[in-house]
C-alpha positions in Angstrom: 39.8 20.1 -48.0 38.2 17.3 -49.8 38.8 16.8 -53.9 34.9 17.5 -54.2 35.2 20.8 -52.5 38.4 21.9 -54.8 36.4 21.0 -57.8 33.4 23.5 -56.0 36.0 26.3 -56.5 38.0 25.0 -59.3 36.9 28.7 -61.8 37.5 30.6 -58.9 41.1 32.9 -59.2 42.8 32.7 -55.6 46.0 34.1 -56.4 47.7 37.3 -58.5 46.2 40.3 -60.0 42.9 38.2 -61.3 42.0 37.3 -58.5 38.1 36.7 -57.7 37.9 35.0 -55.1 36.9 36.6 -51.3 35.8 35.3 -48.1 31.8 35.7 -49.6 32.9 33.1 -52.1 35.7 31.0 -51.2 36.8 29.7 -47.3 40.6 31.2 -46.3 42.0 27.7 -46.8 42.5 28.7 -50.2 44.7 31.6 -50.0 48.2 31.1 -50.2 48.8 31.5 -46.4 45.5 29.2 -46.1 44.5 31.3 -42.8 43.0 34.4 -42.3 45.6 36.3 -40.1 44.9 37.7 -37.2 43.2 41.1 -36.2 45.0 41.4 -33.0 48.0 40.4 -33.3 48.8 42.0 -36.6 47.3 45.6 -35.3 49.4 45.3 -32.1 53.1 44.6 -34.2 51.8 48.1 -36.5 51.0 49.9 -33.9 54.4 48.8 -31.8 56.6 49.4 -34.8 54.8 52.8 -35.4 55.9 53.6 -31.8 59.8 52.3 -32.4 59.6 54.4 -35.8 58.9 57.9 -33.7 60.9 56.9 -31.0 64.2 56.0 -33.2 63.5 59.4 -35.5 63.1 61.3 -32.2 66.6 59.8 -30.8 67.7 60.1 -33.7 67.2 63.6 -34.4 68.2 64.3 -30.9 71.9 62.8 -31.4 71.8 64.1 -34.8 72.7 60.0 -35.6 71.7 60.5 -39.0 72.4 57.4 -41.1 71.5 54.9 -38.2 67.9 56.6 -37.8 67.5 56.8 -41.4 67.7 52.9 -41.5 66.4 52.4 -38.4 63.1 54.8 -39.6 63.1 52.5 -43.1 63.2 49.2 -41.6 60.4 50.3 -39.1 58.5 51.6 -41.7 58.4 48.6 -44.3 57.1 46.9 -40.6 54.6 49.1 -40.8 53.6 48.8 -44.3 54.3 45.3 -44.3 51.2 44.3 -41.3 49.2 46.9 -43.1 49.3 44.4 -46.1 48.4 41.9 -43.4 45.2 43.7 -42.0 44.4 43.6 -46.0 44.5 39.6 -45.4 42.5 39.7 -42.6 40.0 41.9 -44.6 40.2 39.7 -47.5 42.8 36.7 -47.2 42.5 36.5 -51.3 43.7 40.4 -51.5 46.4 40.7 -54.1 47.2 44.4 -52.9 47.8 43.2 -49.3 50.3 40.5 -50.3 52.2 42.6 -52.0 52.3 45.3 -49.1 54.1 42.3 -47.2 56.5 41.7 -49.2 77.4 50.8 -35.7 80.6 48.2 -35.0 82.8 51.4 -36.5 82.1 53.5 -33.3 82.9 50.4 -30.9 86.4 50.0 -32.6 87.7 53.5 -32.8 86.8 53.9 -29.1 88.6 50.8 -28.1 91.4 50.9 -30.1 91.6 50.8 -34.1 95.0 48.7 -33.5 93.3 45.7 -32.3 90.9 45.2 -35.9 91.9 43.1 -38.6 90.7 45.7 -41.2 90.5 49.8 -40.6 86.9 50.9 -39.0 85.7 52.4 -41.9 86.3 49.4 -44.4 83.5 47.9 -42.1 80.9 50.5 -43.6 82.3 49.9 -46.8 82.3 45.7 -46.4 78.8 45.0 -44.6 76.5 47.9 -45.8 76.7 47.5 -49.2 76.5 43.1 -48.6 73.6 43.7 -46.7 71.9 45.8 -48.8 72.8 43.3 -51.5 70.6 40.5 -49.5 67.7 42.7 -49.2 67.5 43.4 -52.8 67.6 39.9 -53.8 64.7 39.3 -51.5 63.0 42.0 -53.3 63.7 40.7 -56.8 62.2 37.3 -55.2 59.3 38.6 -53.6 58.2 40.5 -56.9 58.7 37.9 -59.5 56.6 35.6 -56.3 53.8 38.4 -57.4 53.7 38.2 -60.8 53.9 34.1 -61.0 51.1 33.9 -59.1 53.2 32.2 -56.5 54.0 29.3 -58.8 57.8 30.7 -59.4 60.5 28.0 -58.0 63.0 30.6 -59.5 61.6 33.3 -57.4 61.6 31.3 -54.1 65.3 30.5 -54.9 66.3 33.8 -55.1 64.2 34.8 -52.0 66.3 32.2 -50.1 69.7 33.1 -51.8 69.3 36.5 -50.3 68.1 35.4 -47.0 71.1 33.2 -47.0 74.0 35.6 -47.9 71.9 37.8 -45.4 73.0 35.1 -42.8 76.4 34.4 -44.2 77.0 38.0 -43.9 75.4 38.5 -40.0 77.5 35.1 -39.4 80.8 37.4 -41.0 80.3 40.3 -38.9 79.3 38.3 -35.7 82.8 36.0 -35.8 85.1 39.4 -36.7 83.6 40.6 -33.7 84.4 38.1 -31.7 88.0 38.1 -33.3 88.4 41.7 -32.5 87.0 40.9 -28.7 89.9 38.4 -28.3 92.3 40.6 -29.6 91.2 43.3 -27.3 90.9 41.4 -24.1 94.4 39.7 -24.9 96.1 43.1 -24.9 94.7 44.3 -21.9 96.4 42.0 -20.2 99.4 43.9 -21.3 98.4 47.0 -21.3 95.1 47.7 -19.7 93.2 51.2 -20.3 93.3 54.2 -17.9 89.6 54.7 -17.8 87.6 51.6 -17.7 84.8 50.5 -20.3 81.8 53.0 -19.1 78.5 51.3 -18.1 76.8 53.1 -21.1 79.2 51.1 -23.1 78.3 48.1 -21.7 75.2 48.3 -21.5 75.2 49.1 -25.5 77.4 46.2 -26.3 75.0 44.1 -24.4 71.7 45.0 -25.9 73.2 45.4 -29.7 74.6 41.6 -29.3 71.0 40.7 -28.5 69.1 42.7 -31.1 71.9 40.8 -34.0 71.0 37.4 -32.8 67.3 37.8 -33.0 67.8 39.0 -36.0 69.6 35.8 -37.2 67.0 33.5 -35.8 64.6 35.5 -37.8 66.6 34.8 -40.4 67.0 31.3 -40.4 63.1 30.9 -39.5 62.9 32.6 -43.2 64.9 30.5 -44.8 62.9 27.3 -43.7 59.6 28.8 -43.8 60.6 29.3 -48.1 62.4 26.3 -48.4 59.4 24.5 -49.8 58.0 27.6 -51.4 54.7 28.6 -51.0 53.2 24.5 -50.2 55.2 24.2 -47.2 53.6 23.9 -44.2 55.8 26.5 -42.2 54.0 29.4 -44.2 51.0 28.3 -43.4 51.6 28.5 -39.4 50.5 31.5 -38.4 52.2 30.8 -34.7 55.2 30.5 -35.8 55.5 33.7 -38.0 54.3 35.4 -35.1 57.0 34.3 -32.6 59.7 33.7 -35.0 59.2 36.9 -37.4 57.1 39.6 -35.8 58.6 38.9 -32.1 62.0 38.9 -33.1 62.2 41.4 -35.2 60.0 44.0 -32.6 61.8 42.8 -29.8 65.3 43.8 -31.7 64.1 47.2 -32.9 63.3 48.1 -29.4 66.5 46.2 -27.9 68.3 49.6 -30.5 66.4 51.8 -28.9 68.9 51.2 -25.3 71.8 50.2 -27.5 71.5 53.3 -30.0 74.7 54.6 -30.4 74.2 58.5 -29.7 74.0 59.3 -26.0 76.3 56.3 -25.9 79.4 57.4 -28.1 79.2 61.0 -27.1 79.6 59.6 -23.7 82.6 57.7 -25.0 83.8 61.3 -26.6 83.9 63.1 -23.2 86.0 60.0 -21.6 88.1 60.0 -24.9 89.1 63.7 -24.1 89.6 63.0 -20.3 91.8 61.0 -21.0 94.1 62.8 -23.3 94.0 65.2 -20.6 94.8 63.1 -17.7 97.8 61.8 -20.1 98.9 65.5 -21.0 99.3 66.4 -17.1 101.0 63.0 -16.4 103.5 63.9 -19.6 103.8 67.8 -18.0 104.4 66.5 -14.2 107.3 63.9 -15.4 108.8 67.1 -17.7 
């Protein structure tokens, strides 16, 4: 846009609660995304993630999985809420209301054997719940003071980013113990392998969990470069890219929980679990 046309809107208000601006008076270029987002797309990603929300709440209530559905049923819902905010856009790209709207490893180890972690299962709850919490909250604090800056906050960018970066650090944490515990586990099978091989539920779970994490930490990292210039920067302004590199991502690893969700799988893994005491019980009797 030409200096002559920025002087045409210079007493308009594009951004924060005063704004006056719309699409009758100003073109989208001016909004802080500078696009008008789109109809389609943004309707298909609520819909989808309405669908994962019932789906997740009806597995969940099926397996009686509590705590995973209730995060699961949160995340799916800010989704929700979040491309509702971006239908606002579409409506009005200057809408202050619709910006605003934008803004199970425990299981694995006690079933392979606790003996092989660094740390006991339970200290993993206690380590990487409340950290990631932590990192959403800091994006929250961020996003909100973006809001009432009128996106001119550096401040609030930085603490946007800090978040989505400890949110890495911590995904990055969780990903190498993993692998650590892996290596540990595979080196004494060697030794002494199991009675009752990994089931393919189990696999199956393992698989489709490691793939849901790492979409997650390319989403991520997309973040973090998209805010690193704030709100100028041109990856904000790429539609394209937000579509593939957020809403993608982050659909495709809500669904990828749906296989991996840990219910039917670990109640699976409780039958085997009891099996095999019993096979071991008999083998103790017969040698008596």
């Amino acid at each position: 846009m030409s200096n002559n046309e920025e002087d045409k809107y210079s007493n308009y208000v594009v951004y924060g609660p005063d704004v006056n601006c719309t699409l009758a008076l100003c073109p989208a270029e001016l909004s802080v995304y500078q696009y008008r987002p789109s109809l389609a797309a943004n309707v298909s990603f609520l819909v989808f993630f309405a669908i994962a929300m019932m789906i997740h709440l009806a597995v969940g209530i099926r397996w009686r999985t509590w705590f995973f559905v209730f995060c699961i049923f949160c995340g799916c819902l800010s989704e929700v809420i979040g491309y509702g905010g971006r239908l606002l856009l579409w409506q009005d790209p200057f809408s202050f209301e619709g910006f605003l709207m934008q803004i199970t490893i425990d299981e694995s180890i006690v079933y392979l054997g606790p003996q092989y972690a660094r740390f006991r299962p339970k200290l993993y709850y206690w380590i990487f719940i409340p950290c990631d919490i932590l990192s959403l909250v800091l994006q929250s604090i961020g996003g909100s003071l973006s809001s009432t800056s009128e996106g001119s906050n550096n401040a609030a960018v930085n603490v946007s980013i800090a978040g989505l970066s400890f949110q890495v650090f911590v995904i990055l944490v969780f990903i190498a113990l993993t692998f650590d515990y892996v290596y540990r586990y595979r080196k004494a099978q060697r030794v002494t392998p199991r009675t009752i091989p990994l089931s393919r539920g189990f696999k199956i779970f393992s698989i489709f969990m490691t793939i849901s994490i790492t979409l997650i930490l390319i989403r991520c990292i997309y973040r973090i470069d998209e805010l690193s210039q704030g709100y100028s920067g041109p990856l904000i302004h790429n539609e394209g890219l937000f579509i593939g590199l957020e809403g993608v991502m982050v659909l495709i690893a809500v669904y990828t929980l749906v296989i991996a969700h840990p219910g039917p799988v670990f109640a699976d893994l409780d039958e085997e679990n009891i099996l095999q005491e019993t096979r071991v019980e008999r083998d103790t009797e017969k040698s008596m």
